[in-house]
C-alpha positions as CSV (number, residue, x, y, z in Angstrom):
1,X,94.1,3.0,35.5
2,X,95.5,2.4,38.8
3,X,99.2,3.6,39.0
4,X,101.7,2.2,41.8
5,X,105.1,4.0,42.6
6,X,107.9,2.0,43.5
7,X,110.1,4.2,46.1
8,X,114.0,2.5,45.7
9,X,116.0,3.7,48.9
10,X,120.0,3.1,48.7
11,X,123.3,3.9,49.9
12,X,126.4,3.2,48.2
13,X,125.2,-0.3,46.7
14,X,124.7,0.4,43.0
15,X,125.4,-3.5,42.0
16,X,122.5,-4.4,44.1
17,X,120.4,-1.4,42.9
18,X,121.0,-2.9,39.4
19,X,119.4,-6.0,40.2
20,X,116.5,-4.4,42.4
21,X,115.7,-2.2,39.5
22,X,115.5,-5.1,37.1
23,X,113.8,-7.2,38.9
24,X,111.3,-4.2,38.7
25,X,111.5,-3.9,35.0
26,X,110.5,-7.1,34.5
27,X,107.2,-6.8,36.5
28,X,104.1,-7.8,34.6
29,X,101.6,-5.1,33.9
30,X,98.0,-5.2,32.4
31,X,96.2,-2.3,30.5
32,X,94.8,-1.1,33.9
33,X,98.3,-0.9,35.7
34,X,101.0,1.5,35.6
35,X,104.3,1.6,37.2
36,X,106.6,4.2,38.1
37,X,110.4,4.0,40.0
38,X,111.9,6.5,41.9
39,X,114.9,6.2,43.5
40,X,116.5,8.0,46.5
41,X,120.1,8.1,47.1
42,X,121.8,9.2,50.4
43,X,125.1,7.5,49.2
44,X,128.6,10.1,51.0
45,X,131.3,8.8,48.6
46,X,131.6,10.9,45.8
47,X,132.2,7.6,43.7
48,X,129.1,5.5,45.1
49,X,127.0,8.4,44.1
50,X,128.7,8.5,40.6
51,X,127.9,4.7,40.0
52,X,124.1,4.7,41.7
53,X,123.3,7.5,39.3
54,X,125.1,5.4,36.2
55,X,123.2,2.7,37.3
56,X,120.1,4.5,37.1
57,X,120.7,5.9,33.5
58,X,120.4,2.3,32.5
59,X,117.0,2.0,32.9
60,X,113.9,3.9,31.0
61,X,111.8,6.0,33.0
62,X,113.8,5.6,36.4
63,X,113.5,9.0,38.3
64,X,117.0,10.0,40.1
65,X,117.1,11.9,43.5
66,X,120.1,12.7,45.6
67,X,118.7,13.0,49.1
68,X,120.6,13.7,52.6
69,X,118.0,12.1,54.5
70,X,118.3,8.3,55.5
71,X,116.0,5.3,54.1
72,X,112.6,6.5,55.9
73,X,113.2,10.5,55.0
74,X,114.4,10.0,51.9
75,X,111.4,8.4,50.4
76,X,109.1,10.4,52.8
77,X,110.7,13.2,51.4
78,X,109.4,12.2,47.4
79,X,106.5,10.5,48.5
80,X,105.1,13.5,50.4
81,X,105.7,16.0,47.3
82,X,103.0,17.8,46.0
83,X,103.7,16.7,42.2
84,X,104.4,13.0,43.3
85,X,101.3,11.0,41.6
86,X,100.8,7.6,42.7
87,X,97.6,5.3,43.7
88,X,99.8,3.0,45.8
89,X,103.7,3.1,47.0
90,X,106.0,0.2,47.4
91,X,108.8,1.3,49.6
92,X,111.7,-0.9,48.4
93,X,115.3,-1.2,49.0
94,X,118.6,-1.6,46.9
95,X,118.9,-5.0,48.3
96,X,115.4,-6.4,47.4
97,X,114.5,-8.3,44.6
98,X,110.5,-8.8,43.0
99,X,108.9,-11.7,41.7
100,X,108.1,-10.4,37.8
101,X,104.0,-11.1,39.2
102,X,104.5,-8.7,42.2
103,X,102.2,-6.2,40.7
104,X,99.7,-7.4,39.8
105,X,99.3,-9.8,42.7
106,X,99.5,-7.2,44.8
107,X,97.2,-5.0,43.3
108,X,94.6,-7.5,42.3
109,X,94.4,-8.3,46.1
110,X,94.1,-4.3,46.7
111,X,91.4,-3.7,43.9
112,X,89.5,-7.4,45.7
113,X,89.4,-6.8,49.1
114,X,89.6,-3.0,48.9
115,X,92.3,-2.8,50.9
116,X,94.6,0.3,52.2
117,X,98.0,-1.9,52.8
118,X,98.5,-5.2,51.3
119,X,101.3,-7.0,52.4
120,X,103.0,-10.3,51.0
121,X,105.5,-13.1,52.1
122,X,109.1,-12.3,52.1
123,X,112.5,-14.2,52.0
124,X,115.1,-12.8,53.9
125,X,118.0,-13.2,55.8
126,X,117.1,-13.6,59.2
127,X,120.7,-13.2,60.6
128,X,120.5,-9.6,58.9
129,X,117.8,-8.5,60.7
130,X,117.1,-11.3,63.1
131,X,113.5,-11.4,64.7
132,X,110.9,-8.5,64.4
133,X,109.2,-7.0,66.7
134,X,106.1,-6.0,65.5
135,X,103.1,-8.8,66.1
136,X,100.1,-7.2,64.2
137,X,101.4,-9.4,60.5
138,X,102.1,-12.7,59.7
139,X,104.4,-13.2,57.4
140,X,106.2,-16.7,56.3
141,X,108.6,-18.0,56.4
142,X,110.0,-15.7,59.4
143,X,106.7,-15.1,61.2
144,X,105.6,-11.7,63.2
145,X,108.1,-9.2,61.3
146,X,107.2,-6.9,58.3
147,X,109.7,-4.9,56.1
148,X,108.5,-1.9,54.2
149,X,109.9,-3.9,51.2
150,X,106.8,-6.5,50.9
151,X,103.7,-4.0,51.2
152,X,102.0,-1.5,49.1
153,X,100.6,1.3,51.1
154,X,97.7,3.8,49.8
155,X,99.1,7.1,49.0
156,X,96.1,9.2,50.2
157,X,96.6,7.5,53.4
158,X,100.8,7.9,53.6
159,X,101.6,10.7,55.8
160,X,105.1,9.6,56.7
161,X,106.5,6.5,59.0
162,X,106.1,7.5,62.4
163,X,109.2,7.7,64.5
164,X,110.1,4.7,66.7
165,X,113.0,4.4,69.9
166,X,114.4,1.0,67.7
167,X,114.1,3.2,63.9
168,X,112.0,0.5,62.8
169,X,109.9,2.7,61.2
170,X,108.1,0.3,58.9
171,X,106.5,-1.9,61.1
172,X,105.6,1.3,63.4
173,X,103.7,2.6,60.1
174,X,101.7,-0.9,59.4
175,X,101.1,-0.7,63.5
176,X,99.4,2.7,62.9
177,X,97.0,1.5,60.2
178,X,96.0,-1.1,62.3
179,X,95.2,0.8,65.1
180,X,93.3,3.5,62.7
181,X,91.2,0.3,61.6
182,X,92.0,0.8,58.1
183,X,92.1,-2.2,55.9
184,X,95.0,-4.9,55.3
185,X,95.0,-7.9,53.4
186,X,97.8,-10.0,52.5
187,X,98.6,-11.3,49.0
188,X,99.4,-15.0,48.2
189,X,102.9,-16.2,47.8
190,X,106.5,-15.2,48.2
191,X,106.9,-12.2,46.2
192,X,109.9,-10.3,47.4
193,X,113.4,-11.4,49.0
194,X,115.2,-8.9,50.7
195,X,118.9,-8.9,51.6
């Protein structure tokens, strides 16, 4: 059975957390697949933090952790736990939303092509974020920019998103894989939209 961890980073958003972690809910599973959500909470107001962890005792199975470190180091911080148990780690946000068929597209395409990150199209809103910088993925329809919200990474493989000057840590982690030759592969479709 191949089990991948989803890794919910968020700060004072619970409405978009509860939407996030439905969307996860509803992901479609097979016998072979199992799915776990963690989420990390680095919210300050006292009633933010209130409400995220409300939110979270709303779902089954959803594990709670009130961290002090930012979106990177808080799910570093779980990921990189000796008793965290995972095959592969999506690293989503509050603010992003899966297609029910995430997982198992994703992981089909990881199980095919034997891949260490598999990485997917991704709706978001480029005025957010504007354009990326990293060039080593296409992705549609903003091309040359990766979010750690639409990939799966290997677990064995995660040692923590390297520091960058910008704090774009995710696309200095995919840059790292491809310069340690390991494999990528990118799924088929739109599976994610973020902000």
């Amino acid at each position: 059975m191949i089990h991948l961890a989803f890794v919910v980073s968020t700060y004072e958003d619970p409405m978009a957390l509860m939407g996030c972690l439905a969307s996860l809910k509803l992901q479609q599973t097979n016998g072979d697949c199992k799915i776990s959500i963690h989420v990390t909470d680095n919210s300050v107001r006292s009633e933010a933090l209130d409400n995220t962890e409300d939110v979270c005792k709303l779902f089954d199975d959803v594990k709670y952790y009130r961290t002090q470190a930012e979106c990177y180091g808080s799910a570093e911080y779980v990921v990189l736990e000796k008793s965290f148990r995972a095959d592969y780690v999506c690293f989503a946000s509050s603010d992003s939303y899966y297609v029910p068929g995430f997982t198992l597209t994703m992981l089909e395409t990881a199980y095919r092509t034997k891949a260490d990150l598999v990485y997917c199209n991704c709706l978001y809103d480029p005025r957010l974020h504007g354009r990326g910088l990293y060039s080593v993925l296409e992705t549609f329809p903003e091309m040359r920019w990766i979010d750690k919200t639409s990939f799966i990474v290997r677990k064995s493989l995660f040692k923590g998103f390297p520091l960058h000057e910008k704090d774009w840590r995710d696309g200095a982690l995919v840059e790292s894989f491809v310069k340690k030759n390991y494999k990528l592969a990118k799924a088929k479709g739109v599976l994610v939209v973020h902000n």
